[in-house]
N, C-alpha and C positions, 0 to 999 in steps of 0.2 A: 814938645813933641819929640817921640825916637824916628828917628830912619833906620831901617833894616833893610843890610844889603845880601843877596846870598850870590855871591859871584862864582859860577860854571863855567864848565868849558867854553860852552856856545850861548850859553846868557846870563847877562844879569838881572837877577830880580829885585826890582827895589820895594819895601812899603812904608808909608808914613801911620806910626798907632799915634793917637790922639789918645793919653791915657790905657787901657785895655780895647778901644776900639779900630780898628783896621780903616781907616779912612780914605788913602789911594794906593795905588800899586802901579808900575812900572815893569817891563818886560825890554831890554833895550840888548843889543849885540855885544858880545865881549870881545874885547882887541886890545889884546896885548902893547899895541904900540900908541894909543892914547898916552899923554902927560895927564900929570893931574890937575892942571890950570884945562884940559879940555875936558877931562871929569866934572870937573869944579860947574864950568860952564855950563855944561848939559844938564847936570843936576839943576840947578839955580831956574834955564828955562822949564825943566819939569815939571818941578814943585811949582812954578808962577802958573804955570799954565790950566794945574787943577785947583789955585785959588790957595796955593800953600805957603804963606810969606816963608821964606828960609830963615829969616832971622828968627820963626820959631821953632825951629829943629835945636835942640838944648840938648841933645845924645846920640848916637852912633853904634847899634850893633851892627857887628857882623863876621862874616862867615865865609871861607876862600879854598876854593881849589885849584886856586891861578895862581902862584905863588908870586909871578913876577905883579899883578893887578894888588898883594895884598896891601905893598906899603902906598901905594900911590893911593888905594883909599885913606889907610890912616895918613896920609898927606891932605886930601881933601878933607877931613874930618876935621884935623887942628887946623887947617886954612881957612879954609870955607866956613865952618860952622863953630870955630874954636871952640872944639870941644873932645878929650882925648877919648876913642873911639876902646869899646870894648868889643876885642876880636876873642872867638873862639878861638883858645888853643889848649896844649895841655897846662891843666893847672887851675882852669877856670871853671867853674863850681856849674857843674849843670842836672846834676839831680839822679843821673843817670851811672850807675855805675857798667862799666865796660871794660868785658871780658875779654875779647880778643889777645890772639896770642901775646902782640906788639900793641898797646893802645894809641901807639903814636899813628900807627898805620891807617885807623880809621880816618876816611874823609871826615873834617869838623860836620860839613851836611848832614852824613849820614848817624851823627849823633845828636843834630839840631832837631831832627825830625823825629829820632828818638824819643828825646824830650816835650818833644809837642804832642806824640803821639799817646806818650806813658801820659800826659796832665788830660789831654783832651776823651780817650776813648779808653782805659784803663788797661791791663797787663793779663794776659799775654797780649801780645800784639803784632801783626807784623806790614813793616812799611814798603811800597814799592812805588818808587820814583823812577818817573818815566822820564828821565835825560835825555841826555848826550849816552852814557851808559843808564843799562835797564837795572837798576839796582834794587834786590829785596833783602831787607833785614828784621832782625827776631829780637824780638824785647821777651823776656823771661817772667812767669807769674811772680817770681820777686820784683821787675824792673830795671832788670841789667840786661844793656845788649850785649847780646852773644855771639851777632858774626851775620853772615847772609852771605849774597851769593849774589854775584855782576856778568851782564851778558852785556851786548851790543844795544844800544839804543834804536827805533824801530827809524829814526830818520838813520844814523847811522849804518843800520843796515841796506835801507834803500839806497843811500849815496855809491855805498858800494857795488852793489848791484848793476848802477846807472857808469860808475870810472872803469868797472873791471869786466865789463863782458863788450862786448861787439855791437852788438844788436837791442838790448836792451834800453828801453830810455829812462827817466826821470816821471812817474807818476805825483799825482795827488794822493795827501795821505788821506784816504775816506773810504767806505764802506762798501765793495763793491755789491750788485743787483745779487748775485749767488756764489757761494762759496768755491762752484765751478765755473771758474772764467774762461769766458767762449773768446777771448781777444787777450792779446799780452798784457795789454793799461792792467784789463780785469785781473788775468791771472796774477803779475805780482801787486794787484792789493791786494787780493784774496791774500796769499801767502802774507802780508805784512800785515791785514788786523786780525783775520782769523786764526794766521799760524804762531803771533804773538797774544792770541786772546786765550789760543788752547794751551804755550807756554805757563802763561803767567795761572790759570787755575790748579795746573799739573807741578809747578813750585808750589803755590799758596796750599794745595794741601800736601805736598811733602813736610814744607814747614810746620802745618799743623800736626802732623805725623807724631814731630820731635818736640817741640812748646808746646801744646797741648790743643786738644781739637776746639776749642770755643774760645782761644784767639781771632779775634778781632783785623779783619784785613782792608788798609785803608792806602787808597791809590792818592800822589802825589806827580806834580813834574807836568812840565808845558803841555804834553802828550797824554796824560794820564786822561782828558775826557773824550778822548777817543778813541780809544779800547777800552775803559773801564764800560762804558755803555752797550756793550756786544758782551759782558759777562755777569754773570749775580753773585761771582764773587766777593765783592769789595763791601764792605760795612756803610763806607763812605766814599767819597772823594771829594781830597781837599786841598785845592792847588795853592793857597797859602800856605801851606803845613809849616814849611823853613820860616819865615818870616814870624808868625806865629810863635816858632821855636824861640828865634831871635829877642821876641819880647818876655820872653819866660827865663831865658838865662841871664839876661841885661838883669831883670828884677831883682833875679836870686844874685849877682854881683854887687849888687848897689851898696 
C-alpha cells in the first residue's frame, strides 16, 4: 500500500491507495512542533483504526509546504515504515511541464494537482484550491502550468475579520437565508460564501479568457464543498485531488 501525505499550512492530508484505489483518508492539524516519534505514533493509531495494518504501507509519497514538517516526514517514513519516501521536488518526473518564471517558486501542491488534474479531466484546465490560501492555476492545451493567481483563504479571511475589528465575531462558515444579511452572523457569511463564490467565477473566467474558454474548472481544498455548491462553475469537485496527484507521480518515479 502507498500513503500519500500533502502537508499545509493548517492540515495535513493523509491517503492510503490500495493499488490505484483510494481506500482512507485522514484530515489531521499541522504543527510544526511535533517530533517524528509523535508523527510516527499518530500515523500508526490512524491506519489501526480504519483496519490498516502499517506494516502494509510498502511506499511514501509526498508533498510540503511546511519546510520544517518535510524532513520529519521523511524521518517517519524510513522509521516507521522503512521505506525511503518519495518527496516532490525539483527533479522528480511529474508529467507536467512548468512554465513559471522561477519553477522552483511553485508550491510542490500546486503542481501535484496539476498533474492529477492534466491525467484526470484533460487540458486546458484550471485548478482551485480552497486552503489556507485561495489558490487558482492554469494548465495550457499543451499541459504545462503556466502560473495562477493566490488570494486569502476564506477561513483566513474570516479569522481576520474576527482578530482585527472591535466588534465583529467569529461565524460559522455556511450559507446564509439571503445574500442580504439582516444581522452581523448573516452579513459576514454572506460576504464570505457569496463574496468568495462571485470572486472565484469572475477569476475562472478571466482564466478561461487567457487558456481558452472550454477549460475545464475543477475545485479542490478542505473548503472547496462549500462554495463550489452556491456556483455552476466548477466541472467537478474533487477534494482528493493532491493525494490522487501523489499516486500518479509516485508511479511515474518508480
Amino acid at each position: 500500500m502507498l500513503l500519500a501525505v500533502d502537508i499545509g499550512n493548517t492540515n495535513i492530508t493523509l491517503g492510503v491507495f490500495d493499488g490505484q484505489a483510494l481506500k482512507s483518508t485522514w484530515r489531521i492539524a499541522t504543527d510544526a512542533r511535533r517530533m517524528p516519534d509523535e508523527y510516527a505514533a499518530l500515523l500508526h493509531n490512524l491506519l489501526t483504526l480504519k483496519g490498516v495494518a502499517p506494516d502494509r504501507i510498502h511506499a511514501v509519497a509526498l508533498c510540503s509546504v511546511v519546510p520544517p514538517l518535510t524532513g520529519v516526514f521523511e524521518s517517519v517514513s524510513r522509521n516507521a515504515f522503512g521505506c525511503e519516501p518519495m518527496t516532490v521536488t525539483a527533479g522528480v518526473k511529474t508529467g507536467v511541464r512548468v512554465l513559471y518564471e522561477n519553477p522552483r517558486d511553485v508550491g510542490a501542491d500546486r503542481v501535484v494537482d496539476a498533474a492529477a488534474a492534466v491525467h484526470l479531466y484533460g487540458c486546458p484546465v484550471i485548478v482551485v484550491d480552497f486552503g489556507t490560501a485561495l489558490v487558482f492555476d492554469a494548465v495550457t492545451r499543451d499541459g504545462d502550468y503556466l502560473g495562477g493567481a493566490i488570494v486569502p483563504g476564506v477561513g483566513v479571511a474570516a479569522e481576520s475579520l474576527f482578530t482585527n475589528t472591535s466588534q465583529l465575531r467569529r461565524v460559522e462558515l455556511v450559507k446564509p437565508k439571503s445574500v442580504v444579511g439582516r444581522n452581523t452572523i448573516a452579513s459576514i457569511q454572506s460576504g464570505l460564501v457569496y463574496g468568495y463564490v462571485s470572486m472565484v467565477e469572475g477569476m475562472v473566467k478571466r482564466f478561461r479568457e487567457e487558456i481558452g474558454e472550454e477549460a475545464r474548472a475543477i475545485a479542490t481544498g478542505g473548503q472547496a464543498p462549500i462554495i463550489a455548491k452556491e456556483t455552476a462553475v466548477f466541472h467537478e469537485v474533487n477534494v482528493d485531488l493532491t493525494l490522487i496527484g501523489l499516486r500518479l507521480i509516485y508511479e511515474m518515479n518508480r
